[in-house]
LODO-281655 format. One record per residue: residue in three letters; x, y, z of N, C-alpha, C in turn. Coordinates in pm, whole numbers, plus 32768, in hexadecimal, padded with zeros to 4 digits. Example, Ala and Ser with C-alpha at 12.3 -4.5 7.8 and 13.67 -1.06 7.14 Angstrom:
// LODO-281655
ALA85277DC7830C84CE7E3E830C85287EB6830C
SER85057F1F82C485577F9682CA850A80038313
// end
This chain:
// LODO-281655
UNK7BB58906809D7BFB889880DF7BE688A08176
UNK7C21883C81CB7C198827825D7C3988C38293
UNK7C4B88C383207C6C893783517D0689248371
UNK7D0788A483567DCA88AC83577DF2888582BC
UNK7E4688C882AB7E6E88D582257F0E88E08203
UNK7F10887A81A47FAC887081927FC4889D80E0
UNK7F4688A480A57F0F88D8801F7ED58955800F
UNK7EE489B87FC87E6B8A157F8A7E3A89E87F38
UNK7D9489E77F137D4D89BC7E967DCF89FE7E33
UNK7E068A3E7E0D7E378A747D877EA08A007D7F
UNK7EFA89E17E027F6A89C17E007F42892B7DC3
UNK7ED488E97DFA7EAD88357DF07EBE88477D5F
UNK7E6F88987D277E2988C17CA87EC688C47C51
UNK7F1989017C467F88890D7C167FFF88837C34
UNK7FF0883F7CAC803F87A97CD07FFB875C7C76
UNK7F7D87677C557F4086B67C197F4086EA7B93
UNK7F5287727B517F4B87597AB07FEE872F7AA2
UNK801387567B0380BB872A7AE6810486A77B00
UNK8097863C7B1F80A285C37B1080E0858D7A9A
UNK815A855E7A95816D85007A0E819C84587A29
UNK81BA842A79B981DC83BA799A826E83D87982
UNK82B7838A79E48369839C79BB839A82F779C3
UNK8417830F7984847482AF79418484826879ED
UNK84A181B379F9851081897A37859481D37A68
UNK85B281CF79CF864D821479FE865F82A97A58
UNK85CF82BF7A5C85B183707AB4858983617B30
UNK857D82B37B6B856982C37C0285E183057C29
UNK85AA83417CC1860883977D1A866C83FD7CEE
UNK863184367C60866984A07C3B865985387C66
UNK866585737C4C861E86197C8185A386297C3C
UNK857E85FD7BCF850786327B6584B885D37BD7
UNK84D6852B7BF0845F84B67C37845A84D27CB4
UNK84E0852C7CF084EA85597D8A847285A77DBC
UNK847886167D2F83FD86A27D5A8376867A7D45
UNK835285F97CF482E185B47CD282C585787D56
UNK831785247D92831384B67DF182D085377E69
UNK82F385C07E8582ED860F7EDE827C86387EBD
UNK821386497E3F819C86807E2B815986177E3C
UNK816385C47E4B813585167E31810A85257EF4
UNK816485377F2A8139852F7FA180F8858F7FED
UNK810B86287FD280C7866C7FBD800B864C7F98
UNK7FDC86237F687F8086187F377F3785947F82
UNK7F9C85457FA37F6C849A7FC17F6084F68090
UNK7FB4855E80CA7F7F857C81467EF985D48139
UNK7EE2863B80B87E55867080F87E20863880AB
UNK7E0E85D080727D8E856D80547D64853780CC
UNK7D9884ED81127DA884BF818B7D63851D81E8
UNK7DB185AF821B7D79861882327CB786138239
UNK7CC0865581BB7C3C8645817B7C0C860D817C
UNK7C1B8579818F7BA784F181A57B7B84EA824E
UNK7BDE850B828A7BF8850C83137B83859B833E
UNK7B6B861783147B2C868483147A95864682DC
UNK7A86861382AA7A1485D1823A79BF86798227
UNK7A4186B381E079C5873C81A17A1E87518119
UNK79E486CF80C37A1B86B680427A8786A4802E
UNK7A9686777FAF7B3086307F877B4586637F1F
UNK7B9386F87EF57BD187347E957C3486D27E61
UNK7C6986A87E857CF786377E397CCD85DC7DED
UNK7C6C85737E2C7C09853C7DE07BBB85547D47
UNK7B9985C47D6B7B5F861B7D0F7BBA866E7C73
UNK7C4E86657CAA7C9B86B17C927CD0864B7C14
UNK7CD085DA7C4F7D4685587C027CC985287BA3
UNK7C3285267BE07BEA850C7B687BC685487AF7
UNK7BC985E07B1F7BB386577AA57C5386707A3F
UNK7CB8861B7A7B7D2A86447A207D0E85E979F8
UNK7CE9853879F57D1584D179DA7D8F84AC7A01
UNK7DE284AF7A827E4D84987AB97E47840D7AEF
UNK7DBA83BE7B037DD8830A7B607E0A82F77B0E
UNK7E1B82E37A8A7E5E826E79EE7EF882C07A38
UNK7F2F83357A5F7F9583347A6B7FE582FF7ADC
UNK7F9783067B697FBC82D37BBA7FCF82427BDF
UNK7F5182137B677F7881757B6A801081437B1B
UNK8028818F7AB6809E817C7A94811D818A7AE6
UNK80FB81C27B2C818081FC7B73818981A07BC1
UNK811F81687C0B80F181117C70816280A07C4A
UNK813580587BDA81687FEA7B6D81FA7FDF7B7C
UNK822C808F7B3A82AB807C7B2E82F580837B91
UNK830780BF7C04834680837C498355801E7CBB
UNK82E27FDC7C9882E47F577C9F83417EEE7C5C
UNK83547F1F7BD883A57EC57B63842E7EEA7B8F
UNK842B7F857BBC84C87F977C01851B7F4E7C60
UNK84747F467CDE84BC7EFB7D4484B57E457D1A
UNK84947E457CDD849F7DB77CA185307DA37C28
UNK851E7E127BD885AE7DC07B70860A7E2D7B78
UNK861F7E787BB786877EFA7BB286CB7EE97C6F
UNK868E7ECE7CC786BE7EE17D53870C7E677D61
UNK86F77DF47D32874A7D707D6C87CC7DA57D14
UNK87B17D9B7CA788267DE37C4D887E7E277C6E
UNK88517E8E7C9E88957EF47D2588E07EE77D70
UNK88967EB27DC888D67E697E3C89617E297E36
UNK894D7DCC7DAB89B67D547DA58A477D9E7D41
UNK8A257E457D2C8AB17E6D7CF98B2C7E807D31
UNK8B857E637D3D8C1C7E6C7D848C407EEA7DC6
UNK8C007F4A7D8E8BFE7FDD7DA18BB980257DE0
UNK8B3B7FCD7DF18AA47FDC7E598AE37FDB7EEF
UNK8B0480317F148B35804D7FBA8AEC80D98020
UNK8A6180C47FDB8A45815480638A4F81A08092
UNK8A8781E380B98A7E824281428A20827D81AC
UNK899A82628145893C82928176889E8255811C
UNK887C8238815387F281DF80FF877E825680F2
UNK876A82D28117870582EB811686E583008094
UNK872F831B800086E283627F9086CE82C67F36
UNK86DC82357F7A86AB81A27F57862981A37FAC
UNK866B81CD801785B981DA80468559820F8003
UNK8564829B7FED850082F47FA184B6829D7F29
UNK850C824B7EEA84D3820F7E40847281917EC6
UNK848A812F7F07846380F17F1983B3810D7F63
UNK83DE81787F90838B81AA7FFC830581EA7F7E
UNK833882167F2782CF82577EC4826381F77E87
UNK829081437E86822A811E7E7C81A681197ED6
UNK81C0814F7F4C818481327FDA812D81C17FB1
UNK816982357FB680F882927F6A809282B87F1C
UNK80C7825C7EBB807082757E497FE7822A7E64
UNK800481837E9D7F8D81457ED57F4E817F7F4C
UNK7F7E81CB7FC47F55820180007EE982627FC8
UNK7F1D82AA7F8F7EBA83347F397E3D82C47ED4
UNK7E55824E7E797E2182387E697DAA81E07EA3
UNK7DBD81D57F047D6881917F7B7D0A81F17FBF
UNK7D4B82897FB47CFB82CE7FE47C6983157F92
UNK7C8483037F0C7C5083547ECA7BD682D67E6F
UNK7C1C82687E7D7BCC82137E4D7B5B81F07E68
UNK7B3281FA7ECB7ACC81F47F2C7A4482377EBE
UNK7A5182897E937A2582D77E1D79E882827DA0
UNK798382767D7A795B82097D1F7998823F7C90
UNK799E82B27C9679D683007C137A5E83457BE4
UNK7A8983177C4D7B0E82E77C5D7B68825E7C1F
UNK7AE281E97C1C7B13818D7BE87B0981827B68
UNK7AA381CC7B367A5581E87ACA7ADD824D7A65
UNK7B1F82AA7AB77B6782FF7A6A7C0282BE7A2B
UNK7BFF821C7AA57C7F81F67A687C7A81CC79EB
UNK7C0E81A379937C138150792D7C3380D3792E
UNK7C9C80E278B57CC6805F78737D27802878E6
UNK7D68807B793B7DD6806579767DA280417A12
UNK7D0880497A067CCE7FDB7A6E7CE67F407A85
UNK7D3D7F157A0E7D4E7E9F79E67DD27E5C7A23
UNK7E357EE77A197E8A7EDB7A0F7ECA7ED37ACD
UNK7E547F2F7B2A7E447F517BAF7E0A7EB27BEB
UNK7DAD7E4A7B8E7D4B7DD37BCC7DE77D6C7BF6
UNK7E327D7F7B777E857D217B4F7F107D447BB4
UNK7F2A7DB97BF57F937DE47C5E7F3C7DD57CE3
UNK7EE17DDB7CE67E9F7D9C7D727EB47D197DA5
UNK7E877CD77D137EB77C357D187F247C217D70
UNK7F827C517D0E801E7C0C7D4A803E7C4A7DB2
UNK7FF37CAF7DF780137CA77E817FBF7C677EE2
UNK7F757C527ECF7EF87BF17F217F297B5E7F20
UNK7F657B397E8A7FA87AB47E6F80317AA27EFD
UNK806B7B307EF380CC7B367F4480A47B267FD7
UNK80547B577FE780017B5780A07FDB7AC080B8
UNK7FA57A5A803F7F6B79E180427FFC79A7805B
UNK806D7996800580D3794A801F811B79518096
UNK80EE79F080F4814979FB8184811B799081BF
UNK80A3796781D3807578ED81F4805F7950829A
UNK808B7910832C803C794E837C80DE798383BC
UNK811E79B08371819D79FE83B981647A8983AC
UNK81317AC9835281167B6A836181647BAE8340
UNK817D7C3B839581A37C6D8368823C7C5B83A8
UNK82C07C8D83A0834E7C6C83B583367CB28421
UNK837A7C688486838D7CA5852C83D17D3E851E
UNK83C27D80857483DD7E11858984357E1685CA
UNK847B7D7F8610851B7D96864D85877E05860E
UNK85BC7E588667863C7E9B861F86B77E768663
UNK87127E40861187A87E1D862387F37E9B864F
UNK886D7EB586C8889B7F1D86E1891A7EDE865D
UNK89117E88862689A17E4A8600896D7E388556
UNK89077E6E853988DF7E53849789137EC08427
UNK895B7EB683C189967F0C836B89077F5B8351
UNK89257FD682E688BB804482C2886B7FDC8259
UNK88A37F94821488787F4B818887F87EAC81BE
UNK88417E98824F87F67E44829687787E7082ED
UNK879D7EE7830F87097F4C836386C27F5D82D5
UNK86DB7FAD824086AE7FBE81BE862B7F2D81C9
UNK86727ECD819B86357E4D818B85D77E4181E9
UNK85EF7E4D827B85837E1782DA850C7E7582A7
UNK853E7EF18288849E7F6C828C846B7F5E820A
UNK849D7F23817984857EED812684247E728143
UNK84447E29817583ED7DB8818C835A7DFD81E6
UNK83627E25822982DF7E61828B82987E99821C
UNK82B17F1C81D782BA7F49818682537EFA8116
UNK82787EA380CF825A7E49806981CE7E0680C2
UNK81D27DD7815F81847DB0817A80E27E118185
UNK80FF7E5E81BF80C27EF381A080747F09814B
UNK80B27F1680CC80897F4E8048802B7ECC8025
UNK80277E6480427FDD7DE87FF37F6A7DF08069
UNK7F737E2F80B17EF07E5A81227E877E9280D7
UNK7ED97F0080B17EAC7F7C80767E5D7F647FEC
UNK7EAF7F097FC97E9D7EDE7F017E1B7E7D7F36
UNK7DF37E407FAA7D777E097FE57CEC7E657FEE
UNK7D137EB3803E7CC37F0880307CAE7F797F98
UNK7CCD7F697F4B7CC97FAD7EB37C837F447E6B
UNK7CA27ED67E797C467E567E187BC37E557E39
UNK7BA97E7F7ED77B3C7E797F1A7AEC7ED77EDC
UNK7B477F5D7EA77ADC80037E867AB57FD67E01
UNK7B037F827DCB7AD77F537D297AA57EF77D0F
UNK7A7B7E867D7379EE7E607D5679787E797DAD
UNK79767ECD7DB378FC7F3B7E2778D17F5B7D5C
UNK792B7F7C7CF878FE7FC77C8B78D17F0B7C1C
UNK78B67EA37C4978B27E467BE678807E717B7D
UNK78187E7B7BB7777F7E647B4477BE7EEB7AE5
UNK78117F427AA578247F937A6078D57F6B7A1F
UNK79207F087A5679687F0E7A2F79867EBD799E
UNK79DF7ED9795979D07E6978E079D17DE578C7
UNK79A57DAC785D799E7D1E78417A357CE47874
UNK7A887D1878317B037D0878587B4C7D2078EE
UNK7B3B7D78792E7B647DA379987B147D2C79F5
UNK7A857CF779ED7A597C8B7A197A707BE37A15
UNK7A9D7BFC79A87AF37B64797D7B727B3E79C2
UNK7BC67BD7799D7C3C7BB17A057C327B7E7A8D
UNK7BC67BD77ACE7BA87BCB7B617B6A7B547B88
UNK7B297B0A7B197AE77AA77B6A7B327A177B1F
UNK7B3A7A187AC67B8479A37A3A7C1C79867A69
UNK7C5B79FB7A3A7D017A117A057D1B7A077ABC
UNK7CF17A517B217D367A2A7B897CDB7A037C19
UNK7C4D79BB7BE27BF879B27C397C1279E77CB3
UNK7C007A427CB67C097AA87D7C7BA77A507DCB
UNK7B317A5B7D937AE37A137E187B2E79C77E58
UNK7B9E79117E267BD478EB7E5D7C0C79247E93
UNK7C71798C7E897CF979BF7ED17C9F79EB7F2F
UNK7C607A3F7F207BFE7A9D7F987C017A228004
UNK7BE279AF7FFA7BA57951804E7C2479298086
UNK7C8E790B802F7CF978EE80827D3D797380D9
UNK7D2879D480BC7D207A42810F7D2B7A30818E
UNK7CA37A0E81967C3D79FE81FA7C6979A28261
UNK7CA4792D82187CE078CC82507D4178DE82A2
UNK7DAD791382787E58795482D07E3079A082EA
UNK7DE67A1482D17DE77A83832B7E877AB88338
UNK7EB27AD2830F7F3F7B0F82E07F4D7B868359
UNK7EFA7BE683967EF67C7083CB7EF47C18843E
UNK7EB57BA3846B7E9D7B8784FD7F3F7B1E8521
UNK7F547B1185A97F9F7AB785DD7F827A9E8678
UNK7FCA7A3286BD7FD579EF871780627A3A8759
UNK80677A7A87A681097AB1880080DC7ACA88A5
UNK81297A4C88A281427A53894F80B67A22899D
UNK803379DC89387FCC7997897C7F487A018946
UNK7F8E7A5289127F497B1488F97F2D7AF3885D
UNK7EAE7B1588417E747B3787D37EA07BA98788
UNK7EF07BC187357F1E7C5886ED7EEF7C5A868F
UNK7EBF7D00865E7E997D1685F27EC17D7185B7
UNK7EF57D7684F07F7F7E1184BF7EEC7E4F84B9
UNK7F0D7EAD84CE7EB47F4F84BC7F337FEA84EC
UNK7F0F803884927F4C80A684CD7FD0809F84AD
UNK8022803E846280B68017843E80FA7FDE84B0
UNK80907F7384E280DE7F30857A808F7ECF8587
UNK80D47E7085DC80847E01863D805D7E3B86BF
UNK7FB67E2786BD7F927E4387517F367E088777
UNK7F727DBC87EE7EF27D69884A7E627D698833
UNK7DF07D05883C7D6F7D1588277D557CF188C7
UNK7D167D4889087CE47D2789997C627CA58975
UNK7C817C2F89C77C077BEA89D77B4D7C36898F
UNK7B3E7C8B89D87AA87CD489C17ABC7D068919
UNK7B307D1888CE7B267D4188417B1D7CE787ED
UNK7B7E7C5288197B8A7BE587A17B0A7BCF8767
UNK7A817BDA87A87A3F7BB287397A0A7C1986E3
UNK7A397C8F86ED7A207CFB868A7A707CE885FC
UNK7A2B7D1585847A617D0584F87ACC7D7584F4
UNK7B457D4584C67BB27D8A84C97B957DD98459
UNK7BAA7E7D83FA7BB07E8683B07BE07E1B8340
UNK7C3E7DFB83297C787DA782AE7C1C7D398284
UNK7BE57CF182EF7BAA7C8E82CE7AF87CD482AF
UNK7AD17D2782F37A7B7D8B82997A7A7D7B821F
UNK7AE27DC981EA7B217DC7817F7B017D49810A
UNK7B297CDF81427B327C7581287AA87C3380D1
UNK7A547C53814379BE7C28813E79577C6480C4
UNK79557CE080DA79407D54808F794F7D217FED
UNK79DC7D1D7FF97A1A7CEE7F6A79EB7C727F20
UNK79BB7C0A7F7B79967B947F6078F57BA47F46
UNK78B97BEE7FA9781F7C127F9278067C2B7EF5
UNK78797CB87EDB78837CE07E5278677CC97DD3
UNK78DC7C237DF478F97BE27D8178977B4F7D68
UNK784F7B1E7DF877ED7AC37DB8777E7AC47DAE
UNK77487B6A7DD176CF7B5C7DF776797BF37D6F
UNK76EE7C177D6176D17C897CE4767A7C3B7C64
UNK762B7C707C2575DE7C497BA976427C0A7B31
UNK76B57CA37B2477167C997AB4776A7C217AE1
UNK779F7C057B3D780C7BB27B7A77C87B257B5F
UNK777C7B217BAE771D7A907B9377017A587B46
UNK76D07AA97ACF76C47AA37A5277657A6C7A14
UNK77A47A5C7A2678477A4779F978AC79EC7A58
UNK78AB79E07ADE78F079747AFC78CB78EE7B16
UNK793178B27AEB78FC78207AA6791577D47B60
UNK78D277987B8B78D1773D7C0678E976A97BFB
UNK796B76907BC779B7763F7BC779B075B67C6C
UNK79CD755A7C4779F375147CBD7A2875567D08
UNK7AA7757D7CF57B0575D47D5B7AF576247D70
UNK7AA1767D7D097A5576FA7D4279F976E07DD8
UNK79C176AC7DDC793876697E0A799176287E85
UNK79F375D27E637A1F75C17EF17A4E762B7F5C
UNK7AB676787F117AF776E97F537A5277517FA2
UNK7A0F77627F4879BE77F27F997970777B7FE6
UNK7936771D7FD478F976D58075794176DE80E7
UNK79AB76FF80D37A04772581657A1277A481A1
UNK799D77C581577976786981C87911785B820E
UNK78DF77ED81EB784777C782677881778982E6
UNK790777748305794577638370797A77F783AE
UNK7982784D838B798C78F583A4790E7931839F
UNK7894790A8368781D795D838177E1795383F5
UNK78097966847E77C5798084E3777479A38514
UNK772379B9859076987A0385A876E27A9F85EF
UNK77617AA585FB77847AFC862B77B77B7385AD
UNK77EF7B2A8560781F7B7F84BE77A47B9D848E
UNK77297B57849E76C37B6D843D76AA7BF18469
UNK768F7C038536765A7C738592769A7CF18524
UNK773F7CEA852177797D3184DB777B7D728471
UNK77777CF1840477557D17836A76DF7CCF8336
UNK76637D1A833475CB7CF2834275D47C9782C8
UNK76077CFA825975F17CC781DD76527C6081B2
UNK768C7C2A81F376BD7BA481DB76507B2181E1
UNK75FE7B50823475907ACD821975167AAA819E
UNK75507B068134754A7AEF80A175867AA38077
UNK76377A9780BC768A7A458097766F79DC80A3
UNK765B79D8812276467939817975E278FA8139
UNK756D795C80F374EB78FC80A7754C78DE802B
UNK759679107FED75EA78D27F78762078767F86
UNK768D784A7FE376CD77E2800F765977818023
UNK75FC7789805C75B1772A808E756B76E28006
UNK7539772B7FB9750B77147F44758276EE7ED6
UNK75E276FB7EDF768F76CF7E7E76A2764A7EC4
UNK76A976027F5176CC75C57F6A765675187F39
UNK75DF755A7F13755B74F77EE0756674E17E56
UNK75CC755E7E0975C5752F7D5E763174EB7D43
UNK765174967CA976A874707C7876E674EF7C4B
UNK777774D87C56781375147C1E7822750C7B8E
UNK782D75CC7B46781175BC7AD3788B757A7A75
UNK7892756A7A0B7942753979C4796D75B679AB
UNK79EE75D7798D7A4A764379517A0F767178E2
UNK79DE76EC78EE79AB771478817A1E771A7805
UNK7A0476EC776E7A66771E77007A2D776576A6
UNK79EC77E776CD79A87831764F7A4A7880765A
UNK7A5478C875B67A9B791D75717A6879A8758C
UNK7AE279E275ED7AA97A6176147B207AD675B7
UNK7B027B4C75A17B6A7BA975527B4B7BFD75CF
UNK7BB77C0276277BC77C5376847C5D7CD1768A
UNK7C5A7D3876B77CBB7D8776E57D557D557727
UNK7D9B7D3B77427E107D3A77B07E507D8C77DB
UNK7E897D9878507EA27DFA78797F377E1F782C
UNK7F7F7E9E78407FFF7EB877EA803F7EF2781E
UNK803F7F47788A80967F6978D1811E7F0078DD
UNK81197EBC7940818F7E72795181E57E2F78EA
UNK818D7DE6787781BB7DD37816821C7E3277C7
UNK81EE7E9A77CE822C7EF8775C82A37F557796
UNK82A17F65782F83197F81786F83767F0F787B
UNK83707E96786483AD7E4B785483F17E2B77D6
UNK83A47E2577A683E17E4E771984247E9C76DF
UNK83E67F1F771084687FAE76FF84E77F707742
UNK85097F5377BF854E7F60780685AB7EBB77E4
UNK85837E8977B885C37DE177B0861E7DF7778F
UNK868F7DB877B487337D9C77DA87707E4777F0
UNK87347E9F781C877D7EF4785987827F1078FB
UNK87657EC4792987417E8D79CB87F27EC67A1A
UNK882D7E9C79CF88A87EBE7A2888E57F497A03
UNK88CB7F79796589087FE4792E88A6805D799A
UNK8816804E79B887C2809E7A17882F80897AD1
UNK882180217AB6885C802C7B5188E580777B84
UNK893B80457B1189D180B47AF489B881607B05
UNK8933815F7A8B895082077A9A890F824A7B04
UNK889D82157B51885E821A7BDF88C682247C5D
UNK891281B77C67898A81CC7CAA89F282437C97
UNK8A2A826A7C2D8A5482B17C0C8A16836A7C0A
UNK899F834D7C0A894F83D97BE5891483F47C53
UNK88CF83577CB7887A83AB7D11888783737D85
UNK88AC82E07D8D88E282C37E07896B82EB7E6C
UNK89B6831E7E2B8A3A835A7E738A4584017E81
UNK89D684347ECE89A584AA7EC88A2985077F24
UNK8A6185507F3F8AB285977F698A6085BD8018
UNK8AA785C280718A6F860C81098A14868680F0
UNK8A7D86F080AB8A178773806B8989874E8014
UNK898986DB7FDC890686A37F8B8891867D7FCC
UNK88F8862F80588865860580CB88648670810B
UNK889286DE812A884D8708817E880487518151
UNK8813879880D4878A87D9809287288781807F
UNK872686EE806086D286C180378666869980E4
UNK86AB867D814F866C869381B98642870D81D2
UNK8626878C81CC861C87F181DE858F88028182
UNK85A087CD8102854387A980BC84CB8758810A
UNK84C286F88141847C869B8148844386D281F4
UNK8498873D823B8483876182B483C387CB827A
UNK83F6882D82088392885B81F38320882A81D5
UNK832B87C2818582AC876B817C826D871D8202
UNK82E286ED823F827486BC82B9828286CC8338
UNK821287578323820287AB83CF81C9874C8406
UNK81E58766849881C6871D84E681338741850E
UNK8108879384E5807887968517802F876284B3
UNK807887528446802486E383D98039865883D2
UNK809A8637841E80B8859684358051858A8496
UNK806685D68531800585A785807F5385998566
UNK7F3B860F84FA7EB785EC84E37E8E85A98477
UNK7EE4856A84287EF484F783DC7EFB846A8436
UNK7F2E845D84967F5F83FA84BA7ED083C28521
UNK7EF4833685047E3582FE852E7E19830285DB
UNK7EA282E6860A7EAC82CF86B77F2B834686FC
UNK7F2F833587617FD8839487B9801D832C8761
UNK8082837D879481018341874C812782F987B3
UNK8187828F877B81C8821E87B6824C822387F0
UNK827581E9885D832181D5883F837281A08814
UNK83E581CE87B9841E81BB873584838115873E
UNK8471811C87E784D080B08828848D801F8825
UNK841D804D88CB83CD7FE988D483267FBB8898
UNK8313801F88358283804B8822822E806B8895
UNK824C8075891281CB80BD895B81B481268924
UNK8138817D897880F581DE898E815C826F898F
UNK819C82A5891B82188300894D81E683CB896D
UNK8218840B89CE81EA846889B8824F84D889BE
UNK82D1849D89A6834F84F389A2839D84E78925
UNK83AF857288FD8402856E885A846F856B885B
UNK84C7853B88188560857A88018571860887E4
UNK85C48630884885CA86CE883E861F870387B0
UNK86628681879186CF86DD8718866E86BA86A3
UNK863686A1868F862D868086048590867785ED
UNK85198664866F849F866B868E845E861D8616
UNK8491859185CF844F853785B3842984E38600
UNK848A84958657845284248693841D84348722
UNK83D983BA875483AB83BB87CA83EC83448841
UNK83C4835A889684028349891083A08318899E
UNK839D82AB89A48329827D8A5A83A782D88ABD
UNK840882BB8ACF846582CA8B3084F182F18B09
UNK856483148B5A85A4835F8B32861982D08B11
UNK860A82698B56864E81CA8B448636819D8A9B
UNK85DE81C68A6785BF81A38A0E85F381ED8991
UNK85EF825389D0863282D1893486D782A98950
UNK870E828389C9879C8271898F879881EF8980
UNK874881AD896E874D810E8936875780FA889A
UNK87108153884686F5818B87F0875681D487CB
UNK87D5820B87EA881C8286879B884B822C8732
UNK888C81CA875888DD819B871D88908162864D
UNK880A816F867A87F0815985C8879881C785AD
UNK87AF8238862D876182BB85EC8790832885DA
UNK882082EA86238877837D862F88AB83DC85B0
UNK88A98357854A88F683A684AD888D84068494
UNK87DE83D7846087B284018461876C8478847D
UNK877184A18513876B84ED858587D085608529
UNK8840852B853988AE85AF852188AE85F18482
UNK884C85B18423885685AC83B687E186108399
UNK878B860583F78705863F83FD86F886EB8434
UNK872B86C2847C875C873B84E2880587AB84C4
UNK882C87798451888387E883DA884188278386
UNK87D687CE8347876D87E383078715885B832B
UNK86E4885A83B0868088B0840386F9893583FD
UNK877B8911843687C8899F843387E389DA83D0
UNK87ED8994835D87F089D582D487AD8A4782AD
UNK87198A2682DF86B18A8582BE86C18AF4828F
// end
């Protein structure tokens, strides 16, 4: 592994056979707590390790157990959590807080798992090791890409913090960022899986191009630009888990995402297998002619091999529009979601009761071991060499180069700024720093 190390080969080796598949009713338990903690574990020295580029043991690790089919599940389910178990939650009479962080933890775990799987995907045999449950990963990309298309050109949720917002109302705001995030991420993963077309299945190809034509979405993508905005006359662009200015001399550089974007689209119309299979519909045919208004002489400088594309378009825009194909196909579907749904149907509230009861109303003595916990996992010399830029300030987002002394998570431009800040960091702070004395 890297020369910084938050893993021993033995230790990775022993976290990923111990990967499982657990129940709904076991988010934010101690068994999903110590999972959620190897989970991240593994998702920083992958990261690590990609960052070192002197191989990727983790990678290697999740394909020789067969662990992607598990992580996609997990991926899934608590997704289905924060979808039919958290509103549920929320709306019980008895649901009163004290402290949001172990709601955080379940929410926050979907953000991991795509993280790690973003990292490792990159890997052609990686995609290859998920299987059947590649199907099941095309079809959760969707609905977050669907989700990025419907923000339309709002983005991602402003990073304002209220000195006057309850814990359940700060919860929600980092939930929403959060959600925006992860459908970044689930962008870049659709992208590593059709880099693999030409090998993937009949089925896994149908979905992608038939059941939820991407090319369109890709194009409407393209269109909102979801990552970019307009603030204050200023071009911004999310990277790094923030909005930050594009200086004049950068705007015409390809942002990663929309990279991304391109790549994915190259993929899917220009592959043998793909071509061979999507039907070019009127609306097909209308929608992708609207990337020859984005193919520039400056994107081309960029991405050479887009002017393969551009001979496609050029040549799509001279033929007739084929009809809807109706051949009879016997294809796969995906089952994940289905079948946790099914397990789980009409016990939505009986899960949320015993969650509340079992894991949300954790005792002071509960957090502070469980911070104490989470202190060991993330040294600070593994955040910083994880982390893509300096750190920020926690207030105003500048450039920060001063820590909080009690608790040495957050950061700080100025000393105006850290007491601007106590007031929604202070619980935290003191929560963190019992934790550290515990030791």
């Amino acid at each position: 592994m890297g020369d910084l190390e938050l893993l021993l080969p033995g230790e990775a080796d022993v976290l990923v056979r111990g990967l499982r598949s657990l129940q709904l009713r076991d988010m934010g338990s101690r068994g999903w707590n110590q999972q959620h903690e190897n989970l991240e574990k593994l998702n920083m020295q992958a990261i690590l390790d990609a960052t070192a580029g002197q191989g990727e043991p983790i990678q290697e690790l999740l394909v020789t157990h067969g662990k992607i089919p598990t992580l996609v599940e997990e991926l899934i389910a608590v997704e289905m959590w924060k979808q039919k178990v958290f509103p549920v939650l929320c709306k019980l009479e008895d649901f009163k807080p004290q402290n949001t962080f172990p709601i955080y933890m379940v929410l926050h775990h979907e953000a991991s798992i795509i993280n790690l799987l973003e990292t490792v995907f990159f890997h052609k045999e990686v995609c290859e090791s998920a299987k059947d449950t590649v199907l099941d990963l095309v079809d959760y990309c969707h609905r977050k890409l669907t989700l990025l298309v419907a923000q339309g050109g709002r983005g991602a949720p402003p990073e304002e913090e209220s000195q006057h917002s309850t814990p359940m109302q700060e919860l929600q705001k980092q939930a929403e960022l959060m959600e925006f995030e992860i459908a970044l991420k689930a962008l870049s993963v659709l992208r590593y899986i059709t880099d693999c077309v030409d090998s993937l299945s009949l089925s896994t190809l149908n979905r992608m191009l038939s059941t939820h034509n991407l090319p369109c979405l890709l194009v409407e993508l393209l269109e909102h630009s979801p990552w970019s905005r307009q603030e204050g006359g200023k071009l911004q662009q999310f990277e790094s888990g923030r909005w930050q200015t594009v200086t004049p001399s950068e705007q015409q550089k390809l942002s990663k995402l929309d990279g991304q974007v391109w790549i994915a689209l190259y993929n899917l119309l220009l592959s043998p297998e793909a071509r061979a299979r999507y039907c070019l519909t009127s609306f097909a045919k209308g929608q992708l002619l609207k990337l020859r208004a984005f193919l520039t002489d400056t994107l081309l400088d960029q991405l050479p091999s887009l002017a393969d594309l551009q001979a496609f378009l050029a040549h799509l825009a001279l033929t007739e529009a084929q009809p809807p194909k109706k051949d009879l196909v016997l294809e796969q579907i995906p089952e994940i979601w289905e079948r946790l749904e099914r397990e789980n149907k009409g016990k939505w509230q009986a899960i949320a009761k015993h969650q509340l009861r079992q894991v949300f109303s954790p005792s002071e003595q509960d957090l502070r071991l469980q911070a104490r916990r989470w202190a060991k996992i993330y040294r600070l010399d593994v955040l910083e060499a994880v982390a893509p830029e300096r750190p920020r300030c926690a207030s105003c987002s500048a450039e920060a180069s001063k820590r909080c002394s009690r608790c040495q998570n957050e950061w700080y431009c100025c000393r105006e700024c850290q007491v601007k800040h106590w007031e929604t960091h202070g619980k935290a702070c003191v929560l963190a720093a019992q934790g550290d004395r515990a030791k």
